[in-house]
N, C-alpha and C positions, 0 to 999 in steps of 0.2 A: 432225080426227083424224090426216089425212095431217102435217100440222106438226108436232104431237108425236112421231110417229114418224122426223121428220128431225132433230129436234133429240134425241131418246135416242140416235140412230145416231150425230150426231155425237162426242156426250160419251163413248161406248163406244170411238171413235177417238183422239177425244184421251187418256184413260187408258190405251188400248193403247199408244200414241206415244211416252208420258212411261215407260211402264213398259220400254218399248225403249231410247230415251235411259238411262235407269239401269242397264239392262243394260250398254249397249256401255261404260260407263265404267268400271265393276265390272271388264271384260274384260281380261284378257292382253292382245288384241292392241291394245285404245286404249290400256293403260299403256306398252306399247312402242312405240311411235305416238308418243308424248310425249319421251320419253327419244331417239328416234334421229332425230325431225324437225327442219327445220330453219326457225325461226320468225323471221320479222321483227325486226329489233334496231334501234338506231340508229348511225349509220356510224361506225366507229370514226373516221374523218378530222373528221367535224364533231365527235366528244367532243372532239380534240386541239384544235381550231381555240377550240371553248368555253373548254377548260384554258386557250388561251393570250391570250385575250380577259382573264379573270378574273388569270390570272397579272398580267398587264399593268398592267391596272387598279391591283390590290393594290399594286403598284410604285411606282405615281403618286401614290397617293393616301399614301402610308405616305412617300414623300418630301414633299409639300405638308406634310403634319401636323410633319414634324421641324424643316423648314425656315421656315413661315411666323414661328417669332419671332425669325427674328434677319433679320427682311425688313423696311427701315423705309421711308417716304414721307417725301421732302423738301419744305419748303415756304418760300418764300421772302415775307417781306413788303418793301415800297418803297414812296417815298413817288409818290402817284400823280399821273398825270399829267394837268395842264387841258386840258378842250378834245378834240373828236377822238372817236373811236370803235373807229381801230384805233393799233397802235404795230408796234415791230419787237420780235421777243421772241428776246434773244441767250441762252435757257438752253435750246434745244432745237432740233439742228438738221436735225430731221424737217418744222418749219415755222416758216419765219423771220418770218412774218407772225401775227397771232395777235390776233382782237378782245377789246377789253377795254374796261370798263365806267370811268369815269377823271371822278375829282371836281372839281368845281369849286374846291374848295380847296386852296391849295400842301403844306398842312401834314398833309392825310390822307393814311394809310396804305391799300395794300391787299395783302392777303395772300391766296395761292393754290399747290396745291398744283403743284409743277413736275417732279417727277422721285423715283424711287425709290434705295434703295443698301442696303447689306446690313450686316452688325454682323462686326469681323473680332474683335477683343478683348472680354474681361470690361468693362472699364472705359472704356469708351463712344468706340470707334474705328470708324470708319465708312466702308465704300470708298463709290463713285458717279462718275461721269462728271465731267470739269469741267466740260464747257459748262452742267451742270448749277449748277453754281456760280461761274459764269462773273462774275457782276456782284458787285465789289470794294466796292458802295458800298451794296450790301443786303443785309438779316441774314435768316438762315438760321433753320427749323427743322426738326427730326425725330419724325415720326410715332411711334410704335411699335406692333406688334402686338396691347399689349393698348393701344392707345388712352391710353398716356402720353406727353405729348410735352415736348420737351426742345430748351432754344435751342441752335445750335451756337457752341460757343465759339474755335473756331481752325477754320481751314479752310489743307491743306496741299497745293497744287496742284502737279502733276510738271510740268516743262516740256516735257519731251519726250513722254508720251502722254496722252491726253485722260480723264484719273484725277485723284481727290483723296482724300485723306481727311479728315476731319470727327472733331471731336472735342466730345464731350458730356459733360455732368457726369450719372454711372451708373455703377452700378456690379451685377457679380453679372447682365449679358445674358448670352445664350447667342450668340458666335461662332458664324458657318457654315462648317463643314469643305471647307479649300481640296485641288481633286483635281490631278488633272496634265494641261495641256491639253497637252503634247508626247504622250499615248498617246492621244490622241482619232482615233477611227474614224469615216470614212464611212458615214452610215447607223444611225449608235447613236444610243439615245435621248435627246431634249433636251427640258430641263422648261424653262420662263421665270415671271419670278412678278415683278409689279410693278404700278405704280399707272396704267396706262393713261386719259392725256388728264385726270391729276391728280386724276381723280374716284373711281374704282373700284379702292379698295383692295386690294391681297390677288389681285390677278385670276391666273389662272392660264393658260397655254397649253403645248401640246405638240408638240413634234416630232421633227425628226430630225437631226443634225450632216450638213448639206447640201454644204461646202462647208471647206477648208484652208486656209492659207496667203494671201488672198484679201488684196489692195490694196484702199483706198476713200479717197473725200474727203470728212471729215465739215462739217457746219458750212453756213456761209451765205455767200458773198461779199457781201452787200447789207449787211452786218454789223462784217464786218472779222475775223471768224471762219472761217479754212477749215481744217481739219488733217487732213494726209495720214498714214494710219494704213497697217501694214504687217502682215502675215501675223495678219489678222483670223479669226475663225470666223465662217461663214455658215448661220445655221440656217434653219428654215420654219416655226418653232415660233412664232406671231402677237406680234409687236413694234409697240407703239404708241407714238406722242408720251408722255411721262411714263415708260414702261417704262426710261428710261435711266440706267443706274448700278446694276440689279436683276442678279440671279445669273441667269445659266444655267448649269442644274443635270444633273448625269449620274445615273442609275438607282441610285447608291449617296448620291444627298443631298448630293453636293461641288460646289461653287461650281468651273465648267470655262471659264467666263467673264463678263467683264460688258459687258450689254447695252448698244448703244451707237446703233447707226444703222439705218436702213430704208433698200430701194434704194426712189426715190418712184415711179418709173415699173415697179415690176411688184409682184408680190402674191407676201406669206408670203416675202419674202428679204429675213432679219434679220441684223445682224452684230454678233460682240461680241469685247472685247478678250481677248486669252487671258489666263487665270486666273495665269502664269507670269511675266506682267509685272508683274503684282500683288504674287505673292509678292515681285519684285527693288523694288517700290515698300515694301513695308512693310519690308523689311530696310536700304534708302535711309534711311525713318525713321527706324528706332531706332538707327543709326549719327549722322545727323545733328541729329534733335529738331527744330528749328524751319524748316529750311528744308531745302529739294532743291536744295541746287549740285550742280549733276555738270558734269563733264566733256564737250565737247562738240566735233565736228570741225565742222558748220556745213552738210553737205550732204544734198540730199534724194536717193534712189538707189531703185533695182532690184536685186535678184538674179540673176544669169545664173551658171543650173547647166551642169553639163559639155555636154548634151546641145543646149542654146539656141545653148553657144557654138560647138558644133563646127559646128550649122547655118546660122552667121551670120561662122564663119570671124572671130571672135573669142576672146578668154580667160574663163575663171571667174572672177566677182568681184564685186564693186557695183558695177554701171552708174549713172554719176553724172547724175543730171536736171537737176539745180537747184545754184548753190551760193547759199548765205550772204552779203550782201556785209559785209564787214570780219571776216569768220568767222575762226577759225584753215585752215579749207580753202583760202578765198580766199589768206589770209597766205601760205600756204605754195606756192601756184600751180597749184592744184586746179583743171581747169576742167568744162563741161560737157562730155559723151561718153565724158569720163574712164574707164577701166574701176579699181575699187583694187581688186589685185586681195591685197597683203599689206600688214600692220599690224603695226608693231614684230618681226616675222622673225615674224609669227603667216600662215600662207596662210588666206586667204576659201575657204570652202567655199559654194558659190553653191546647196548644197540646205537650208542652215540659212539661215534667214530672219533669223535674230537673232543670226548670227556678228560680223556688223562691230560691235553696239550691246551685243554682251556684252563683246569687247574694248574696247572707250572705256570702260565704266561698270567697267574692273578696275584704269582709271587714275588720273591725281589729276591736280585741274587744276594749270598751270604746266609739268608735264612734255614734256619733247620726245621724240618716237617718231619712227620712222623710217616714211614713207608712199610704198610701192612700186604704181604705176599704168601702166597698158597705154594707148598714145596712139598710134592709127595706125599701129599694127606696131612700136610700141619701147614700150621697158617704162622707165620714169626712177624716180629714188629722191629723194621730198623728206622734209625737216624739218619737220618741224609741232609747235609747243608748244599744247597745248592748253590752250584756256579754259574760264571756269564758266560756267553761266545756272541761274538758277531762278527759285522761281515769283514 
C-alpha cells in the first residue's frame, strides 16, 4: 500500500514539474531570456581559418583539374644493355646511378618512363628538361593525359639552359598558360604535377615559392653532365626523380617554372628554371626553326649587386668564375676574377640576374661588342666578336 502511494506522489510531481516547464516558457521573462542572452557560438576565428582551408583547397584542386591535360610523361626506349644489374642513368640528375633489369640480347629494347614536360602549343610542342633527353642515340616518347601516346619526332635542345623542346605529331592539345616568374613572391603558392620515379602519373604536390634568384649545379660528374644554372626558383613543394621538365604552377594555373633538380642532402628543396627563360626559348624557336645558335661570350659568372660590392670594396657586375677555353671571352683576354662590369656601352646591373644573358642573346653571332671589366682596381676595355653554339 505504502508503494502505491510513492509512486502516485511521484507522478503528481512529475505533472506538476512539466506543467511548470510550460509555464516558464509561455513567460515573458523566458522569452526575454532568449532574445538578450548570450549563447555559445562557434569562434568566429576558427569559421575564418575553415573559410581559408576550403578556399585553399578549391584553389588547388580547380588548378590540377585545368592543368592535368596539357601535363605529359616522357619515356624514352634503348637498346639494352648485356650483363650487369645496374648502369649510369644520364637522363636524370637526382640519381646518376639507377638499377635496371638488362637482356641478354644485343638487339632488345627496353623502354621506361623517365621524366615529365608540359604541352606549350596546339600542335604538339613540348617543353622538359634536357638531361631529360640527354641521350642523342635513343627515341623518345610522350604520354599524354588521356593515355595517348605519341613518338617524339624532333627534339630541340638549348645550349645554354637545361631545356628542350619536343616535337609530336598532334594536333588541337590544350597548351599550359605561361605566367611571369619576374613577379614571383616569397611565400605564394606552388603546385608541382609530374611523373615521380617514372611510375606515378599525374602525382601532384604542393608548396610554397621558397626561395629567388638561387645558384645550383645540376647533373652528375660520374657522367660528363654538370650544368651550372643561375637564378633558379627554389620551392618545398615535393620534387622527385621523374618530376623533371613538369610545371610549377602558381594559384591562377600558369606554368612559373619548370622543375628541374632536388638539393640531395636535405628534404622538400626543389628547384626549377624560371618560366621566363622559356618564354626567350620558344621565341629562340620560332625565329630559328631547327636549331638554337645563339650568341655566346664563353664565361661562367656571379652577380655582385651594389651592396656585395661596396662590402668587398669592389664594383657591380659579373664576377667571372670560369672561363671557356678557345671561347670568344678567352679570345678576347677575359680572365678569371674578372668583374664585366659593361657590355657594348650597356652597364651590368648586379640585382638583375639575367642582365649580361639578355644582352648577348640581343646579339648576332660574328658581331664585335665592346667588353668593359674591373681587374684589381683598373677598369680595361676589350673586343670581343662573338660566336655561335647550339645544340
Amino acid at each position: 500500500m505504502k508503494k502505491a502511494i510513492i509512486v502516485i506522489a511521484l507522478l503528481i510531481l512529475l505533472v506538476a514539474g512539466l506543467q511548470h516547464v510550460d509555464f516558464i516558457k509561455n513567460s515573458s521573462i523566458y522569452r526575454t531570456f532568449l532574445k538578450t542572452a548570450r549563447l555559445p557560438t562557434p569562434s568566429s576565428d576558427l569559421i575564418s581559418q575553415e573559410q581559408n582551408v576550403i578556399i585553399e583547397e578549391s584553389v588547388v584542386t580547380k588548378v590540377v583539374e585545368k592543368s592535368l591535360p596539357s601535363v605529359v610523361t616522357i619515356g624514352i626506349s634503348r637498346s639494352a644493355l648485356p650483363g650487369g644489374n645496374s648502369s649510369l642513368n644520364p637522363f636524370d640528375p637526382f640519381a646518376p646511378f639507377r638499377e635496371e633489369q638488362k637482356s641478354d640480347s644485343k638487339d632488345a629494347d627496353t623502354h621506361q618512363n623517365i621524366g615529365s614536360g608540359f604541352i606549350i602549343s596546339k600542335d604538339g610542342l613540348i617543353i622538359t628538361n634536357k638531361h631529360v633527353v640527354l641521350d642523342t642515340e635513343a627515341t623518345y616518347t610522350v604520354l599524354t593525359d588521356d593515355k595517348k601516346k605519341y613518338d617524339v619526332e624532333k627534339i630541340y635542345r638549348d645550349p645554354l639552359n637545361d631545356l628542350a623542346i619536343l616535337k609530336i605529331a598532334a594536333r588541337n592539345l590544350r597548351p599550359l598558360p605561361l605566367g611571369q616568374s619576374d613577379k614571383l613572391k616569397l611565400g605564394q603558392l606552388a603546385i608541382a604535377i609530374g611523373t615521380p620515379l617514372g611510375e606515378f602519373q599525374n602525382t601532384v604536390t604542393v608548396g610554397v615559392i621558397s626561395g629567388l634568384g638561387r645558384g645550383i649545379t645540376a647533373g652528375s660528374p660520374f657522367e660528363g653532365f654538370v650544368e651550372k644554372l643561375d637564378n633558379v626558383i627554389q620551392t618545398d613543394a615535393a620534387i622527385s626523380p621523374g618530376n623533371s621538365g613538369g610545371p610549377l604552377l602558381n594559384s591562377a594555373g600558369q606554368a612559373v617554372g619548370v622543375n628541374t633538380a632536388i638539393a640531395g642532402q636535405g628534404q622538400n628543396i626543389g628547384f626549377a628554371i624560371p618560366v621566363n627563360i622559356v618564354k626567350d626559348l620558344i621565341q629562340t624557336f620560332e625565329r630559328q626553326g631547327s636549331t638554337f645558335e645563339r650568341p655566346y661570350i664563353g664565361i661562367r659568372y656571379q652577380m655582385v649587386d651594389k651592396r656585395t660590392a661596396i662590402l668587398n670594396d669592389v664594383v657591380e657586375g659579373a664576377y667571372v668564375e670560369s672561363v671557356v677555353e678557345d671561347s670568344p671571352a678567352a679570345k678576347a683576354g677575359i680572365r678569371e676574377d674578372d668583374i664585366v662590369t659593361e657590355l657594348d656601352g650597356k652597364g651590368l646591373n648586379g640585382d638583375d640576374h639575367e642582365a649580361l644573358a639578355k644582352i648577348i642573346l640581343g646579339k648576332k653571332i660574328g658581331e664585335s661588342i665592346q667588353v668593359k671589366i674591373w681587374r684589381n682596381g683598373e677598369v680595361l676595355t676589350l673586343n670581343m666578336i662573338l660566336e655561335g653554339t647550339n645544340n
